[in-house]
FIKOLPA-310253 format. One record per atom (N, C-alpha, C, O, CB): residue in one letter; y, z negated, x negated. Coordinates in steps of 0.1 Angstrom, whole numbers, plus 2048, in hexadecimal, padded with zeros to 3 digits. Each point is the difference from the previous one (the first is absolute). Glycine has a CB too. Example, Ala and Ser with C-alpha at 12.3 -4.5 7.8 and 13.67 -1.06 7.14 Angstrom:
A7C77B277C;A80C800809;A80C8007F7;A8007F97F6;A7F47FB81D;S8178137F1;S80B8007F7;S80B7F8808;S80B7FF7FB;S7EF8177F9;
***
This chain:
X0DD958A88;X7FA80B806;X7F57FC80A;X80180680B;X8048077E0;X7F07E9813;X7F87FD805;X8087FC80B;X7FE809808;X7F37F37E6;X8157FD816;X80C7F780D;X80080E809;X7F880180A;X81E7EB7E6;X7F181F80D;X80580E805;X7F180B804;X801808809;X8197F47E4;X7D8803809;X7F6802805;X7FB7F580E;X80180480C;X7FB8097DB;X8017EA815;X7FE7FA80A;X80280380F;X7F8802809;X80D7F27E5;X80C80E811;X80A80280A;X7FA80B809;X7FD7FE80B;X8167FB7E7;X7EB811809;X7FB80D803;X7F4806805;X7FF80B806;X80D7F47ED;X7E97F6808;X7F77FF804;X7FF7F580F;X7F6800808;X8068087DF;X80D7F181B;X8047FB80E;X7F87F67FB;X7F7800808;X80D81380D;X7F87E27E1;X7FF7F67F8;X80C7F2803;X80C802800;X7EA8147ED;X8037DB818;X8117FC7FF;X8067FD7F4;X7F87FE7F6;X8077F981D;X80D8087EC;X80C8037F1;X80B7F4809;X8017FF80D;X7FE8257E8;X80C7D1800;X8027F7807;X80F80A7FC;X8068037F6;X7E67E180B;X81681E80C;X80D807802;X80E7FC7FD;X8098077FE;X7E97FF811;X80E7EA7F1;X80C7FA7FA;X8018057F2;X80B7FF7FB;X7F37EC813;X7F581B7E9;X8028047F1;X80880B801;X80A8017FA;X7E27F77FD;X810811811;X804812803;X80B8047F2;X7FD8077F6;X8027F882A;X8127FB7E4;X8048027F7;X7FF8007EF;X8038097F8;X8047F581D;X7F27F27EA;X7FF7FB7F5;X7F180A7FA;X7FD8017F4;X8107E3815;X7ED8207FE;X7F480A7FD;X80480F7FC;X7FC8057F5;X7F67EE81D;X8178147F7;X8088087FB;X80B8047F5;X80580A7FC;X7F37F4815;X8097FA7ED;X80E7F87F1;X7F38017F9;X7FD80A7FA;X81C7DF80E;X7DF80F7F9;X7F28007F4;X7FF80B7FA;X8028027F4;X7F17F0816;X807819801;X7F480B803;X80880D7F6;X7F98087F9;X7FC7EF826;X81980A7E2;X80A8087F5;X80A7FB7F3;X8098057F9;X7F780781D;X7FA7E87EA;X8067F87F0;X7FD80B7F8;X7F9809801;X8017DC801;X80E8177F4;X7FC80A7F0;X8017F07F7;X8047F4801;X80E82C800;X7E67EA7F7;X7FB7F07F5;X80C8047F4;X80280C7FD;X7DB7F0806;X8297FA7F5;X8098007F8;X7F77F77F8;X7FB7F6804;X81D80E809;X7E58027E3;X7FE7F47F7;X80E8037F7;X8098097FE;X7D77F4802;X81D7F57FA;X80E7FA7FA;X7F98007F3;X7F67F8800;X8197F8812;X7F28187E2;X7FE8007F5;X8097F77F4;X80B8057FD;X7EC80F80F;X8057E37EE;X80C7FC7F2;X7FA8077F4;X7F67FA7FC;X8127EC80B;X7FC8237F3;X7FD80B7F2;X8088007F6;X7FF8077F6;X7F8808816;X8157E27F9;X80C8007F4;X7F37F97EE;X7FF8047F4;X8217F1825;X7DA8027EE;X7FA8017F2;X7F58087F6;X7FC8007F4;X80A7EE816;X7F781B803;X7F880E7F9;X80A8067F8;X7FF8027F4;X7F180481F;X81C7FD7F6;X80B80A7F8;X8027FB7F6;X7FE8087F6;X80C7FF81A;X7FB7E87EE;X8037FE7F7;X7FC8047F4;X8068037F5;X7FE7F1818;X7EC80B7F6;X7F77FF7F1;X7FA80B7FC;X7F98017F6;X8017EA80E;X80A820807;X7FE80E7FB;X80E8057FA;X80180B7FB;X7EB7FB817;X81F7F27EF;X80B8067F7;X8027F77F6;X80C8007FD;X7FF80C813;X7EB7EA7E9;X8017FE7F6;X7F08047F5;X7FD7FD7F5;X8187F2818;X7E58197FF;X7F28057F8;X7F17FB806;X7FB7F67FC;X8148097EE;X7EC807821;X7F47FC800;X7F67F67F7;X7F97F6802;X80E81E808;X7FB7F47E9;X7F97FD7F6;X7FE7F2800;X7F57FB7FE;X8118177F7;X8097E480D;X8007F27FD;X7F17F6807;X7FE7F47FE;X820811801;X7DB802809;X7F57FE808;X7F48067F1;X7FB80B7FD;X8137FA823;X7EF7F17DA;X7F48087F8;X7F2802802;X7F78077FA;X8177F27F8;X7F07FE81A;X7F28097FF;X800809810;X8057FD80B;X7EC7ED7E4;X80682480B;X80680A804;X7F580180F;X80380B806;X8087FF7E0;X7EC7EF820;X7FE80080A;X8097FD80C;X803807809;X7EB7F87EB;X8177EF806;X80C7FC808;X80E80A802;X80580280B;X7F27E77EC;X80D81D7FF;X80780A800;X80180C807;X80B806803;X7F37EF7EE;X7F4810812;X801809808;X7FB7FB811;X7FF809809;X7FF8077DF;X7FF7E3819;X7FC7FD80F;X8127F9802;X7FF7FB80B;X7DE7FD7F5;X82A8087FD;X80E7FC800;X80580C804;X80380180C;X7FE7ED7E3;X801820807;X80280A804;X7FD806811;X809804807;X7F67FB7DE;X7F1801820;X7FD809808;X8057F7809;X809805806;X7E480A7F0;X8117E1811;X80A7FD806;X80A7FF801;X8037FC80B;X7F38017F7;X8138037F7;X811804804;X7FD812803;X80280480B;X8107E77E0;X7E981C80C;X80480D801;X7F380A804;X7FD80C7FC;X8187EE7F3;X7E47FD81A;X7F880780A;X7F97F980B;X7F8807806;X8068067E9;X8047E9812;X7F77F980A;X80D7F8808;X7FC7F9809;X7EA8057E8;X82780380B;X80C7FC807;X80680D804;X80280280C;X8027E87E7;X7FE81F805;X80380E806;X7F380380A;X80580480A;X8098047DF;X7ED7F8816;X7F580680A;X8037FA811;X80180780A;X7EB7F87DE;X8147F2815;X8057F680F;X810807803;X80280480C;X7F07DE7ED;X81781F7FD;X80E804809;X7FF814804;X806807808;X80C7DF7E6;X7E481C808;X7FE817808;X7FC7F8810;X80780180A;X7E58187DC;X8077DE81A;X7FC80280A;X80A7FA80E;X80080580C;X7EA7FD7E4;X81D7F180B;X80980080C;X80C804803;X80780080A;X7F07F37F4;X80B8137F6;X8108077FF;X800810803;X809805808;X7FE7E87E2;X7F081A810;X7FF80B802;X7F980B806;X80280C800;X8067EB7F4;X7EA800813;X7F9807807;X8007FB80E;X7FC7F5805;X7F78107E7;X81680981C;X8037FC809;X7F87FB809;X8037F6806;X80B8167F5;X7E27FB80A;X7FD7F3806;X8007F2802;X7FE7FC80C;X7FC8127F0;X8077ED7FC;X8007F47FC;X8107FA803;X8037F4800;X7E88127EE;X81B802814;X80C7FB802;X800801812;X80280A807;X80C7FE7DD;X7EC7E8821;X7F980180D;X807803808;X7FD808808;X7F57EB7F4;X81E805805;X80C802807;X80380F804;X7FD80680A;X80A7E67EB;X80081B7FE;X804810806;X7F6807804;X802809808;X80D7FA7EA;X7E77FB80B;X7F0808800;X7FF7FE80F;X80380A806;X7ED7F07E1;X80D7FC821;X7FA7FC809;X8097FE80F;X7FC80280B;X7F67F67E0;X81A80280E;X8077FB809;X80480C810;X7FD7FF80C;X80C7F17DB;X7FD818813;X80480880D;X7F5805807;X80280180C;X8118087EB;X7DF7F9805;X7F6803805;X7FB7F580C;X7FD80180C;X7FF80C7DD;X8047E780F;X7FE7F980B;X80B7F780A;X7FE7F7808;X7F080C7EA;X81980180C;X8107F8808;X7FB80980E;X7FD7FB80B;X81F8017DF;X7E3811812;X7FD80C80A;X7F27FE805;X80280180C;X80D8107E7;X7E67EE80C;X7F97FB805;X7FC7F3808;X7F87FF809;X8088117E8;X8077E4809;X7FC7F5807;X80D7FC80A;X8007F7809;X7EF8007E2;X81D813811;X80E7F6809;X7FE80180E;X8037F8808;X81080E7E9;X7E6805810;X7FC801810;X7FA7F4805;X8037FC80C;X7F881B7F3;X7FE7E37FB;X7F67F3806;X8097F27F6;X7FA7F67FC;X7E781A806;X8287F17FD;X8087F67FD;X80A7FB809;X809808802;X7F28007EA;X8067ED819;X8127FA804;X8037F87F7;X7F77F97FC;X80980681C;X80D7FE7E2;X8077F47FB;X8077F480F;X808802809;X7FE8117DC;X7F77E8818;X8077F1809;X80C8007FB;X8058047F6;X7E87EB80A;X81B80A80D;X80C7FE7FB;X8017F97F3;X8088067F9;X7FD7FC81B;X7F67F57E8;X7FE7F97F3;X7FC8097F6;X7FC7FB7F5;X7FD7F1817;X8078207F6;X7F88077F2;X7F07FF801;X7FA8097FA;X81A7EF7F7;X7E57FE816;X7F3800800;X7F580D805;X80080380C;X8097E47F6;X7EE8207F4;X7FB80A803;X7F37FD803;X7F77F97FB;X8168137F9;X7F67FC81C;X7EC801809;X7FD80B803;X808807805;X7F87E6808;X7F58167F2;X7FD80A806;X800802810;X7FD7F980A;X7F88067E1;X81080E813;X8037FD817;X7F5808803;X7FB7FE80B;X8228037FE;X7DC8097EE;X7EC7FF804;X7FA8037F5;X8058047F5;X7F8804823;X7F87F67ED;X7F67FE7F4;X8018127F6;X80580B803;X7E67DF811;X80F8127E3;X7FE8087F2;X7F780D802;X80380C7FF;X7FF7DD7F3;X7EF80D811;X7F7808807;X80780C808;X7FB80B7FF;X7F77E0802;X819816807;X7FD80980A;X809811800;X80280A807;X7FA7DB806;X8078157E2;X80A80C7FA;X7F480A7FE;X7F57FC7FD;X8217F67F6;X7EF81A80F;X7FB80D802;X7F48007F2;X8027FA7F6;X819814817;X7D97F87F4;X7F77FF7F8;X80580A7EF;X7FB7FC7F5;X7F27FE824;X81B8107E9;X8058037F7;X80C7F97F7;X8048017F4;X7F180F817;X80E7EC7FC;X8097F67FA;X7FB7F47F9;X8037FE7F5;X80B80981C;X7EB7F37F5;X7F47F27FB;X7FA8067F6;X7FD7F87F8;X7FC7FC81E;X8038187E7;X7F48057F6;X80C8027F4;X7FD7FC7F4;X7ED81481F;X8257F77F1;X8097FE7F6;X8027F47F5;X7FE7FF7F3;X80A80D81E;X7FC7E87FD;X8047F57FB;X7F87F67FB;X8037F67FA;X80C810813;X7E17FE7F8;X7F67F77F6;X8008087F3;X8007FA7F5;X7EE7FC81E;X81281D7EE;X8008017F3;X8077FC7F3;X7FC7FF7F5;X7FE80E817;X8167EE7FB;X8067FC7F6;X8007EF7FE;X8057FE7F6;X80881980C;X7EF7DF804;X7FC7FA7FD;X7F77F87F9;X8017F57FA;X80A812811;X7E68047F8;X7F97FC7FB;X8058067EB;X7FE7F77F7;X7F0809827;X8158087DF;X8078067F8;X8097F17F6;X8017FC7F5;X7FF81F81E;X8057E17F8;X80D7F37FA;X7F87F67FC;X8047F77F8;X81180A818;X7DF7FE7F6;X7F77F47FE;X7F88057F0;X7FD7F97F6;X7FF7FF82A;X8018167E3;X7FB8007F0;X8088027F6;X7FC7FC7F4;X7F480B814;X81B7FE7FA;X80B8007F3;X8057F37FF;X8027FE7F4;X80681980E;X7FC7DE806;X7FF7F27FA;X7F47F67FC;X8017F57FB;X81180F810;X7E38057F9;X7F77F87F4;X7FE8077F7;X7F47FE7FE;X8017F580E;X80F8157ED;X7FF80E7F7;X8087F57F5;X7FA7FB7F6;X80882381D;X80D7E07F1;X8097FB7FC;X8007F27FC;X8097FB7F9;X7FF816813;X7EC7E67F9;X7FC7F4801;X7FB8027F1;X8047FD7F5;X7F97FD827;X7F980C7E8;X7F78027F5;X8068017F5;X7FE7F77F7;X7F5813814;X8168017F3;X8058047F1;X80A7F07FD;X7FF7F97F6;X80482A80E;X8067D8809;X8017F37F7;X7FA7F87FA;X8037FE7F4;X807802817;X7EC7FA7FA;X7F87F97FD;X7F78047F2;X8027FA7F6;X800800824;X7F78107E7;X8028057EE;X80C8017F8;X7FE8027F4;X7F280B811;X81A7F37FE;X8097FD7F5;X8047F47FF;X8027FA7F6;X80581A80C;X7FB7E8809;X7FE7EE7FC;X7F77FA7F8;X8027F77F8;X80580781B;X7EE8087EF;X7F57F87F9;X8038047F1;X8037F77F9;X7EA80A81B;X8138117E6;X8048057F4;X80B7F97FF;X7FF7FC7F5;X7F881A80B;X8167E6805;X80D7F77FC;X7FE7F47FA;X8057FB7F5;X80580F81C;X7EB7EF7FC;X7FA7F37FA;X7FC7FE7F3;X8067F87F8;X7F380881C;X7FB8087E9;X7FA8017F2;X8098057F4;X7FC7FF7F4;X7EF805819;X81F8027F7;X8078047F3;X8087F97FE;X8068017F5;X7F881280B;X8057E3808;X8087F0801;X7FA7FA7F5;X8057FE7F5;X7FE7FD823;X7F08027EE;X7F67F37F6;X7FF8067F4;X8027F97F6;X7EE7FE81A;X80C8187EE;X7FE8067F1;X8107FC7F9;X7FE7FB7F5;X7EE81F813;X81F7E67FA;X8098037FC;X8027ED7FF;X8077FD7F6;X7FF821814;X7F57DA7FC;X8007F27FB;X7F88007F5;X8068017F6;X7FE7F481F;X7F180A7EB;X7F48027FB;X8068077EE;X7FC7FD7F5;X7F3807829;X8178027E5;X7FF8087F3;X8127F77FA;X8037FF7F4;X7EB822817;X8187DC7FC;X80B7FA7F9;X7FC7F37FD;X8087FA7F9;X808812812;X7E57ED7FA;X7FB7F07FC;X7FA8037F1;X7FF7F77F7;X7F97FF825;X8038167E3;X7FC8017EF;X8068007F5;X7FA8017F5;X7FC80A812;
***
């Protein structure tokens, strides 16, 4: 997002990135969950987990703090940056785009010089992409950390 503010602000941006900045700027984040050994051990009984703090920090991440990461990339469409975003800006920036015969994308003029409602659009939604992926940063990174620790508890408590 920052690359595409930049731009707009008539800022320099190294233009050989352009495409590789745009491919970025509407990624959707995919996490890859493995829950076959949660499943497993909730279809032979939670309980086998006896002490009941570990037990329930096991529970809330599989069945709330992993559900929580796939609502937010899977089903809240914002976040789903591609359909959300894409036609909005294909339509806004193709005008100031050429492809090379090679496929290589430049701008044929500057960003800056697109109509001020349009710029006020297209920073709104960028600035927007920039906070819903650190929104999304965030919540990883707490669940990694909660994933982390219910790792070690779950060593920790089978070394006894």
């Amino acid at each position: 997002a920052r690359y595409f503010l930049r731009a707009l602000r008539g800022q320099p941006i190294g233009e050989d990135s352009l495409m590789l900045r745009y491919n970025e700027l509407l990624r959707n984040f995919v996490s890859i969950q493995h829950s076959t050994a949660y499943e497993t051990l909730k279809s032979r009984g939670l309980e086998l987990i006896g002490d009941d703090s570990l037990r329930m920090d096991v529970i809330n991440l599989f069945d709330f703090h992993f559900e929580t990461i796939e609502k937010l990339e899977e089903q809240y469409a914002p976040h789903d940056f591609f359909n959300f975003y894409y036609h909005g800006f294909n339509e806004k920036l193709a005008p100031y785009i050429n492809i090379g015969p090679k496929g290589v994308w430049q701008l044929s003029k500057p960003l800056s010089q697109m109509p001020e409602q349009d710029k006020k659009l297209v920073t709104m939604w960028l600035q927007r992409i920039a906070f819903d992926r650190k929104f999304l940063m965030t919540v990883y990174k707490e669940v990694q950390e909660k994933s982390e620790k219910v790792s070690q508890d779950i060593d920790a408590y089978l070394a006894k």
